[in-house]
N, CA and C atoms as a LAMMPS dump frame, in Angstrom:
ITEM: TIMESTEP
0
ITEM: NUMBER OF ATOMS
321
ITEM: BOX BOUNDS ff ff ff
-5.0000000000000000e+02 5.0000000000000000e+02
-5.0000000000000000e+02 5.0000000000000000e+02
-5.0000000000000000e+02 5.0000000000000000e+02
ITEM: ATOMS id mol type element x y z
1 1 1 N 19.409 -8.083 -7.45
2 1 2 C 19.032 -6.849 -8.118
3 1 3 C 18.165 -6.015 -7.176
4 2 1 N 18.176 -4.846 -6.931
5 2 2 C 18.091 -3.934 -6.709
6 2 3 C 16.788 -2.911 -6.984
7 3 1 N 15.41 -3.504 -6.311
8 3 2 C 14.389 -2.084 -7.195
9 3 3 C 14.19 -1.035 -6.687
10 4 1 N 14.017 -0.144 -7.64
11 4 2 C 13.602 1.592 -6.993
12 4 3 C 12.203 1.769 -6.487
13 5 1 N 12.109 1.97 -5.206
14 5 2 C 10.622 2.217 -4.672
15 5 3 C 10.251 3.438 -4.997
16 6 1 N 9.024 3.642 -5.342
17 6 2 C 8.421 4.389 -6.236
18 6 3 C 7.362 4.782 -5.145
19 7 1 N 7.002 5.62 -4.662
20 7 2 C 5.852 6.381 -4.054
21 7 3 C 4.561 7.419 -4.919
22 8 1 N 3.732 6.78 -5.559
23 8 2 C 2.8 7.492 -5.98
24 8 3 C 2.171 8.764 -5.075
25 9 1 N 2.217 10.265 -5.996
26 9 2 C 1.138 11.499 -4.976
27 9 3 C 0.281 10.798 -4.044
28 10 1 N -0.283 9.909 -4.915
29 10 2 C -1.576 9.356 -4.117
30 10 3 C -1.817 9.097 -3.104
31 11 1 N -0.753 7.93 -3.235
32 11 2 C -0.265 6.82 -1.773
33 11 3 C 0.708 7.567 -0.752
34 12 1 N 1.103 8.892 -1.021
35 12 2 C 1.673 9.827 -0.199
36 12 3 C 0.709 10.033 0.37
37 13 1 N 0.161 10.69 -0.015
38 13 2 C -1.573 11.318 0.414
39 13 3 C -2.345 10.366 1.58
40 14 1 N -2.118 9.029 0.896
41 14 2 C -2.912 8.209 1.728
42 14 3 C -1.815 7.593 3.327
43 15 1 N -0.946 8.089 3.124
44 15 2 C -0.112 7.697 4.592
45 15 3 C -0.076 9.164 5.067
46 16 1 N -0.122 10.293 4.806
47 16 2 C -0.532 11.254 5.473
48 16 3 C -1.751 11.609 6.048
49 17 1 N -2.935 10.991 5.119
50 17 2 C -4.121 10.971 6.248
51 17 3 C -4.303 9.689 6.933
52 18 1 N -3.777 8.911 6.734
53 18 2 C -3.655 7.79 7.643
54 18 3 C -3.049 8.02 9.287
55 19 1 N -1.43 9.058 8.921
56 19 2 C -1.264 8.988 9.958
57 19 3 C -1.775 10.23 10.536
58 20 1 N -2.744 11.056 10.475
59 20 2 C -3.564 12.119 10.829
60 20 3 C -4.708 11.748 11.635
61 21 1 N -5.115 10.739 11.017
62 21 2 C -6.377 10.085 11.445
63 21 3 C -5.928 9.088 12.926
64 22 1 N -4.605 8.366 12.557
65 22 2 C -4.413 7.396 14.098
66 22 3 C -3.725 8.921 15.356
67 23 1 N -3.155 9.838 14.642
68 23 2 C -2.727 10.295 15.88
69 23 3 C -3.9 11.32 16.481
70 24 1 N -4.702 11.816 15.907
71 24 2 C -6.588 12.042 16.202
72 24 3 C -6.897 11.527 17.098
73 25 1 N -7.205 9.8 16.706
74 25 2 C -8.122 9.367 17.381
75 25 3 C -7.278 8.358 18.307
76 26 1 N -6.038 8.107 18.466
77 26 2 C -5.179 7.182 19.211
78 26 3 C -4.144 8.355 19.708
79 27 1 N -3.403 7.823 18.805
80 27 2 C -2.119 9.057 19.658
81 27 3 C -1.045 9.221 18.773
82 28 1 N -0.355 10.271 18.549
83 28 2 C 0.417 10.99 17.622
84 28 3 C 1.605 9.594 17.75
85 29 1 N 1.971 8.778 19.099
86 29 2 C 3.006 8.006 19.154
87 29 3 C 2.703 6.771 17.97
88 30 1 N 1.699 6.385 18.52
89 30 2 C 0.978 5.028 17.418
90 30 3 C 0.505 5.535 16.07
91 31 1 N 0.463 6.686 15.889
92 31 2 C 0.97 7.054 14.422
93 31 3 C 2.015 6.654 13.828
94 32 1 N 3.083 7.73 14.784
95 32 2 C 4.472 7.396 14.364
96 32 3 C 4.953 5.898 14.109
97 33 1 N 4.558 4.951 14.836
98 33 2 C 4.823 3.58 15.035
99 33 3 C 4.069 2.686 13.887
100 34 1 N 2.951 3.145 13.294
101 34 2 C 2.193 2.724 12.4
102 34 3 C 3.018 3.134 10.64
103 35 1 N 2.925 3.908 11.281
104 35 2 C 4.045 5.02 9.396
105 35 3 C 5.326 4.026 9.623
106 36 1 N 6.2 3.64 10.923
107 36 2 C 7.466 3.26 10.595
108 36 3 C 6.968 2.022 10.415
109 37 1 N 5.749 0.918 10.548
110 37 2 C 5.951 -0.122 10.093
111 37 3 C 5.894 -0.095 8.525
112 38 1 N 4.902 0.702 8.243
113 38 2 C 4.638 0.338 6.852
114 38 3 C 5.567 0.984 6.101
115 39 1 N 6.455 2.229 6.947
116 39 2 C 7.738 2.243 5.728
117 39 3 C 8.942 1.109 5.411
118 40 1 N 8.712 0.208 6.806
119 40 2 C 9.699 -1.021 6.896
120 40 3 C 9.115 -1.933 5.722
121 41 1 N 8.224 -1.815 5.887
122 41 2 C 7.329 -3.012 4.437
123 41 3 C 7.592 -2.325 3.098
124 42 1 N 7.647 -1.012 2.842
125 42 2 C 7.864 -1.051 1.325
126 42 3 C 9.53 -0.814 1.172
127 43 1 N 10.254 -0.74 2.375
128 43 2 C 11.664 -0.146 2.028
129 43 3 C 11.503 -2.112 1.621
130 44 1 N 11.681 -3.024 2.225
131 44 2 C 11.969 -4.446 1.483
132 44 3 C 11.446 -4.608 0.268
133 45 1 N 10.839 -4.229 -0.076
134 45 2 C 10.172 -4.218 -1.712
135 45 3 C 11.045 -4.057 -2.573
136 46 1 N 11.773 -3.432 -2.115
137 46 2 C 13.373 -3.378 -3.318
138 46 3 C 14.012 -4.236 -3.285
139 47 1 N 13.817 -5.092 -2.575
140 47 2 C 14.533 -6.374 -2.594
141 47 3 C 13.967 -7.402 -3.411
142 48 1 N 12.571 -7.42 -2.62
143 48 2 C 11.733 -8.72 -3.148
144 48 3 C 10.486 -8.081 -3.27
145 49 1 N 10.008 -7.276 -4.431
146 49 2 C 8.947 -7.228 -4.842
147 49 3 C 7.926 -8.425 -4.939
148 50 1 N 8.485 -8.908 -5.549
149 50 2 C 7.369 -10.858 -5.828
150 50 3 C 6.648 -11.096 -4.858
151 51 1 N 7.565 -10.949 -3.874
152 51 2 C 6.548 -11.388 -2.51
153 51 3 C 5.499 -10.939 -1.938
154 52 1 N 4.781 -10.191 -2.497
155 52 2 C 3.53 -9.845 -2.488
156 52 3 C 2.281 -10.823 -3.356
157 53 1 N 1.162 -10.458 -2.645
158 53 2 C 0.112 -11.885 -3.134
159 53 3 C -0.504 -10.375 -4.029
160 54 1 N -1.525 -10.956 -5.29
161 54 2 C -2.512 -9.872 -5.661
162 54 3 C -3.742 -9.757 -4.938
163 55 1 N -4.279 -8.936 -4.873
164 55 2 C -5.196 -8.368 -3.877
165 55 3 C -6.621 -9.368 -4.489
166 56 1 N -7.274 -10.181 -3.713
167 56 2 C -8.272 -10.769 -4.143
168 56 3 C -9.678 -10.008 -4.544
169 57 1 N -9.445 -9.201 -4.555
170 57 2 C -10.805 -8.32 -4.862
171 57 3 C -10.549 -8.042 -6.616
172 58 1 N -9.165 -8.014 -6.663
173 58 2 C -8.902 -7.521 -8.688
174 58 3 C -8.517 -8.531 -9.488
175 59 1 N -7.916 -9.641 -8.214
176 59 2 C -7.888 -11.563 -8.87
177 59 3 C -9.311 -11.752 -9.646
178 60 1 N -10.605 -11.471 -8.533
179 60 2 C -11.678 -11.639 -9.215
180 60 3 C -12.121 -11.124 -10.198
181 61 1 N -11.8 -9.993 -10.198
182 61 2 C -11.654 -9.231 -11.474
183 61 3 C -10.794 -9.696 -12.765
184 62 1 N -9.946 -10.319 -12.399
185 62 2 C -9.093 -10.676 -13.86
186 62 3 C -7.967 -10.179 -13.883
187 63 1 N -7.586 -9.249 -12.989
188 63 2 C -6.251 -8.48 -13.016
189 63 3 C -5.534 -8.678 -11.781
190 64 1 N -4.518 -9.334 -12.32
191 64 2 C -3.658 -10.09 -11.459
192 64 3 C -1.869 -8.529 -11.928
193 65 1 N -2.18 -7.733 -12.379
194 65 2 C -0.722 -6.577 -12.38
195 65 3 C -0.663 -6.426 -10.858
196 66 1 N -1.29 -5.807 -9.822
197 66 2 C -0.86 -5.039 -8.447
198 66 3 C -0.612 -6.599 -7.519
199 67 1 N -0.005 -6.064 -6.81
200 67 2 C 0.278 -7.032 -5.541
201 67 3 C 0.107 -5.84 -3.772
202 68 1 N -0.19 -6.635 -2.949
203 68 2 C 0.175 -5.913 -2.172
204 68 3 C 0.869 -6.616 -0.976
205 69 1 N 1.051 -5.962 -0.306
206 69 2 C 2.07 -6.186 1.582
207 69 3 C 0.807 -6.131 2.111
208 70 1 N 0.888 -6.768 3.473
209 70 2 C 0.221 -5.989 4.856
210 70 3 C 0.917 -5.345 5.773
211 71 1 N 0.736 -4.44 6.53
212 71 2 C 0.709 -4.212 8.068
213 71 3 C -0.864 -4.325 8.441
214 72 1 N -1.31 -5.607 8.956
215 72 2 C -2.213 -5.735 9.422
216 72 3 C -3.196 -4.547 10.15
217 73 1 N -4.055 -3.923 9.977
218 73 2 C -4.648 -4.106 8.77
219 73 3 C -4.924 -3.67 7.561
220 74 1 N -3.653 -2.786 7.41
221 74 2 C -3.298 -1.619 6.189
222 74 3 C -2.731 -2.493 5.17
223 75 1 N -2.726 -2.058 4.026
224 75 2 C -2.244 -3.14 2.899
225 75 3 C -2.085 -2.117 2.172
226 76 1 N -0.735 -1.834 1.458
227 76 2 C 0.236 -1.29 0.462
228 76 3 C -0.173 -2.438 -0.893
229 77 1 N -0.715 -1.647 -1.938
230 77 2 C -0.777 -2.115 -3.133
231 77 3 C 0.301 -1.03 -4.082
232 78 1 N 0.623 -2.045 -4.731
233 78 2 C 1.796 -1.542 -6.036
234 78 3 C 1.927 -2.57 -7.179
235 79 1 N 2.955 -2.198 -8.149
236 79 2 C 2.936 -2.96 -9.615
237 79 3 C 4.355 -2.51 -9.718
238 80 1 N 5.111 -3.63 -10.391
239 80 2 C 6.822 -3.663 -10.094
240 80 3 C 6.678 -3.718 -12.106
241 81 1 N 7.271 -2.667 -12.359
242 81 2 C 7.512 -2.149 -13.857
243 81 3 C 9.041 -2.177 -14.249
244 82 1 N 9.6 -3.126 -14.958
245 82 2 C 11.188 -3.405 -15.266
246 82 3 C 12.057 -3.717 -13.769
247 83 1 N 12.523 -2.57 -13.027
248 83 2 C 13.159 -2.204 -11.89
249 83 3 C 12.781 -1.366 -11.333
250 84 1 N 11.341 -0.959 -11.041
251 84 2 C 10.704 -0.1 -10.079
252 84 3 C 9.78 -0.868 -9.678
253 85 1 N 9.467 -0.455 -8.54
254 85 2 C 8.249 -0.729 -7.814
255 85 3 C 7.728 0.624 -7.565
256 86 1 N 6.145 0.629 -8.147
257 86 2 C 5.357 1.959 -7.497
258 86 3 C 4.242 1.653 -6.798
259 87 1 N 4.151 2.261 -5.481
260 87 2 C 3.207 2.042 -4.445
261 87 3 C 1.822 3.169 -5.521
262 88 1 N 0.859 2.685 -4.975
263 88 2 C 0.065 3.438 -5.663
264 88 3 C -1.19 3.398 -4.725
265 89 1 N -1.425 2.752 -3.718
266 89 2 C -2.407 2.632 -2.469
267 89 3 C -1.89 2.203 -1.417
268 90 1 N -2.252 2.967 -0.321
269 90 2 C -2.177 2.256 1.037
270 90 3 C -3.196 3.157 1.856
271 91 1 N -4.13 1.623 2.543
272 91 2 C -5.194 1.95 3.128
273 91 3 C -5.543 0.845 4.275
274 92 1 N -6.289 1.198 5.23
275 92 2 C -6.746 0.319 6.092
276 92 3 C -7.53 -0.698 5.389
277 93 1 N -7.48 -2.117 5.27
278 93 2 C -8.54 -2.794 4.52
279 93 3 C -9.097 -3.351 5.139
280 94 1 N -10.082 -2.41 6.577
281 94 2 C -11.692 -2.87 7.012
282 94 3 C -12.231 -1.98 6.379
283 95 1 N -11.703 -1.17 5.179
284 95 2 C -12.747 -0.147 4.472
285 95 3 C -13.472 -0.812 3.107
286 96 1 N -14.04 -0.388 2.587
287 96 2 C -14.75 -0.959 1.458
288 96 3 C -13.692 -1.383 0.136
289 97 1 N -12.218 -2.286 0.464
290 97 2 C -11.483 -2.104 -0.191
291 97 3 C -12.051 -2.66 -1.949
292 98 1 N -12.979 -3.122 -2.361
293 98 2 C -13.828 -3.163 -3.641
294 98 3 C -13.709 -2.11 -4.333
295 99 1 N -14.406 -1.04 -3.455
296 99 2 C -15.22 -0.134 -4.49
297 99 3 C -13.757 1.144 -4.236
298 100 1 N -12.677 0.689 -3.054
299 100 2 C -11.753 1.707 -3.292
300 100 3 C -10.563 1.784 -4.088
301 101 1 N -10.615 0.289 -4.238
302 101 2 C -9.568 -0.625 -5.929
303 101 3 C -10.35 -0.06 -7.365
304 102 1 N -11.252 -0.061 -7.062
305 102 2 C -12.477 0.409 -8.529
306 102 3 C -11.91 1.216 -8.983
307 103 1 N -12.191 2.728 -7.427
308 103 2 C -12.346 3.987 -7.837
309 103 3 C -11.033 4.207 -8.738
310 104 1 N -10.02 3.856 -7.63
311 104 2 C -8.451 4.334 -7.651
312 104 3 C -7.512 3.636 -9.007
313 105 1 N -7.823 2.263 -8.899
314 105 2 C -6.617 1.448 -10.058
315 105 3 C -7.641 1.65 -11.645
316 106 1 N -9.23 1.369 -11.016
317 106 2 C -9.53 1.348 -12.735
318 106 3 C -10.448 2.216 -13.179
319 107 1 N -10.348 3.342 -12.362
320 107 2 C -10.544 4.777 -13.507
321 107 3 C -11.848 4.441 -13.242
């Protein structure tokens, strides 16, 4: 079976300043190279959603719904609803990923 990857505004948002920020301060190439890994990681998600672990920061919390991927050290969080998968974060996680799961998944 077959899932529909789902791209949240958000998580648009957040791979556009992502790749703003590496081609800034690295180089517009290792941007490009950074965006095509992590589009390689959620295009498989339609395959095998499951295979994502839940993010231990919302385990502790009690909420085991999101899972995410890595591209080391960016991590794509999403929640697979019937036959979709919707990305709903992707961020570098040497950032305060706690208080940026807080802000973003619980309101």
């Amino acid at each position: 079976m077959a899932y529909q990857v789902n791209i949240t505004r958000r998580a648009a948002d957040d791979l556009q300043k992502l790749h703003t920020y590496i081609a800034e301060r690295d180089s517009p190439e290792r941007a490009g190279y950074v965006l095509d890994q992590i589009s390689s990681i959620v295009e498989r998600l339609s395959e095998l959603p499951e295979r994502g672990t839940v993010p231990r920061e919302l385990a502790a919390l009690g909420i085991h719904e999101f899972r995410e991927v890595f591209f080391k050290p960016y991590r794509v969080i999403y929640y697979v609803e019937g036959n979709a998968v919707f990305i709903v974060l992707i961020a570098d996680g040497r950032r305060d990923m706690q208080s940026l799961l807080q802000r973003r998944l619980l309101g």
